[in-house]
C-alpha positions in Angstrom: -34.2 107.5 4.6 -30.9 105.8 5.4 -27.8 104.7 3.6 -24.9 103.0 4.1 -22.2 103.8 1.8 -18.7 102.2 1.7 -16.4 104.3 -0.5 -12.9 103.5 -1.8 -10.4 105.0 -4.1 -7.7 103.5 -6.0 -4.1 104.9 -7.2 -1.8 103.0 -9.6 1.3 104.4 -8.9 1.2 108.0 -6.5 0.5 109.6 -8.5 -1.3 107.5 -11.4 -4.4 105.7 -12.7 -7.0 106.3 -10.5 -10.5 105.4 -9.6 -13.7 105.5 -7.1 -16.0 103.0 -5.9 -19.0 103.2 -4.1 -21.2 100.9 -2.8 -24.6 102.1 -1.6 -27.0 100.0 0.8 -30.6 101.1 1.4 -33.4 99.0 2.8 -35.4 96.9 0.6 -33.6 97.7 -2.5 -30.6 96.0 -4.6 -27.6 98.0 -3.4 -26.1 100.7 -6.2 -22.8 99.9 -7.6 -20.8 103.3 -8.9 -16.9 102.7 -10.1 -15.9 105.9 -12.1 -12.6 106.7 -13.6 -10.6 109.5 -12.4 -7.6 110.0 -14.4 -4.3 110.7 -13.0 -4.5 111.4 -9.5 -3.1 110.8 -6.1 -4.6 107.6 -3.7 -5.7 111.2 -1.2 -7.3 112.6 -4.0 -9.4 109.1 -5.0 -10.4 108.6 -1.2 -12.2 111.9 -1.0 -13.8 112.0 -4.9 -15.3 108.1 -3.9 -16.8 109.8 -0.6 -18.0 112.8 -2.6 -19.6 110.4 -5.6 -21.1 108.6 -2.6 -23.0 111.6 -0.5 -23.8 113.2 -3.7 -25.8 110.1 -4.4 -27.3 110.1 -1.0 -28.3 113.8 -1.8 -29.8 113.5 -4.8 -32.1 110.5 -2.9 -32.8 112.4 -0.2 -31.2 110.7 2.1 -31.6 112.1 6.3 -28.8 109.9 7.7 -25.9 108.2 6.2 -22.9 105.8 7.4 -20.2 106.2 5.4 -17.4 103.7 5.3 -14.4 104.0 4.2 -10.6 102.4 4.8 -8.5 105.8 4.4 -6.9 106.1 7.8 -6.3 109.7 6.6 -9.5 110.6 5.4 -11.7 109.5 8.3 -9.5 111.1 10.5 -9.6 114.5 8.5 -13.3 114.6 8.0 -13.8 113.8 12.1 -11.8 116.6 13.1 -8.6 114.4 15.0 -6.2 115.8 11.7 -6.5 118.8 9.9 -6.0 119.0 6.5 -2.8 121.0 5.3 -2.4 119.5 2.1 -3.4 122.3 -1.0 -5.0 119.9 -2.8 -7.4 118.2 -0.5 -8.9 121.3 1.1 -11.2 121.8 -1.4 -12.7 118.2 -1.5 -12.8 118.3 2.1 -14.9 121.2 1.8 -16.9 119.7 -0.6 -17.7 116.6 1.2 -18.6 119.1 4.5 -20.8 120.8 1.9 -22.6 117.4 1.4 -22.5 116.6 5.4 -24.4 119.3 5.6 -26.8 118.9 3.4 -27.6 115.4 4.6 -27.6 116.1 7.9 -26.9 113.1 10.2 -23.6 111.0 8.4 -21.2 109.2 10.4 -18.0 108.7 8.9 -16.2 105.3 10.3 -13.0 103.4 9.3 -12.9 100.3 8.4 -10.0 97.4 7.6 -9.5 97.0 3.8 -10.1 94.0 4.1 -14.0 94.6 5.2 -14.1 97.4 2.1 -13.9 94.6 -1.0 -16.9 95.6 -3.1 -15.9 99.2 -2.9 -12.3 98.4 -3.8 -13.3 95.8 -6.5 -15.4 98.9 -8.4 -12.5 101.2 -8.0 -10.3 98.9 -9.7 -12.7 98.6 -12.5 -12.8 101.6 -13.3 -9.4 101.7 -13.8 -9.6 98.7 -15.8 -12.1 99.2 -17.7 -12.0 103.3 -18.1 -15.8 103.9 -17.0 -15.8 107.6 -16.2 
């Protein structure tokens, strides 16, 4: 089974607010909707929690291929091997969403223009809004 999944985390303030949003797309079925409230964290730290909510989902469906979406410069970059990661706190959600690569199998991990990322934004910033953890 395939998914597409476009991911997005929000920061008020660097550190501040935060929240994830992912939006999920499989074939012949209404796409999933996940916004979840984060607490105080970094913009970094959102990024890679919405990308982990989203493979997560795609594991627990069984998913054997995913495309995964997202418009952190920094984060695609990282999880496609052109930066490392030396930042302490995102090694260990990097790992985690490797973890989940693995697991799935085939995922391709492609930037994308915030612009072409609303529906993921919009749930991030509702979960903000509205608290839904």
């Amino acid at each position: 089974m395939e998914l597409t999944i476009y991911t997005d985390g929000a920061s008020r303030n660097n550190p501040g607010e935060a929240g994830a949003g992912v939006f999920i797309f499989q074939a012949d079925t209404p796409p999933a909707r996940i916004a979840r409230y984060l607490g105080t964290t970094t913009n970094n730290v959102a990024e890679y929690s919405a990308a982990i909510i989203g493979l997560e989902y795609a594991v627990k469906l069984g998913a054997s291929s995913v495309k995964l979406f997202a418009d952190s410069e920094l984060m695609v970059k990282q999880l496609n091997g052109v930066y490392r990661v030396k930042n302490e706190g995102l090694k260990p959600l990097y790992q985690k969403v490797k973890e989940l690569i693995a697991k799935i199998g085939s995922v391709e991990v492609q930037y994308i223009p915030r612009a072409m990322n609303k529906e993921a934004d919009a749930l991030a910033n509702k979960a903000i809004d509205e608290k839904i953890l």
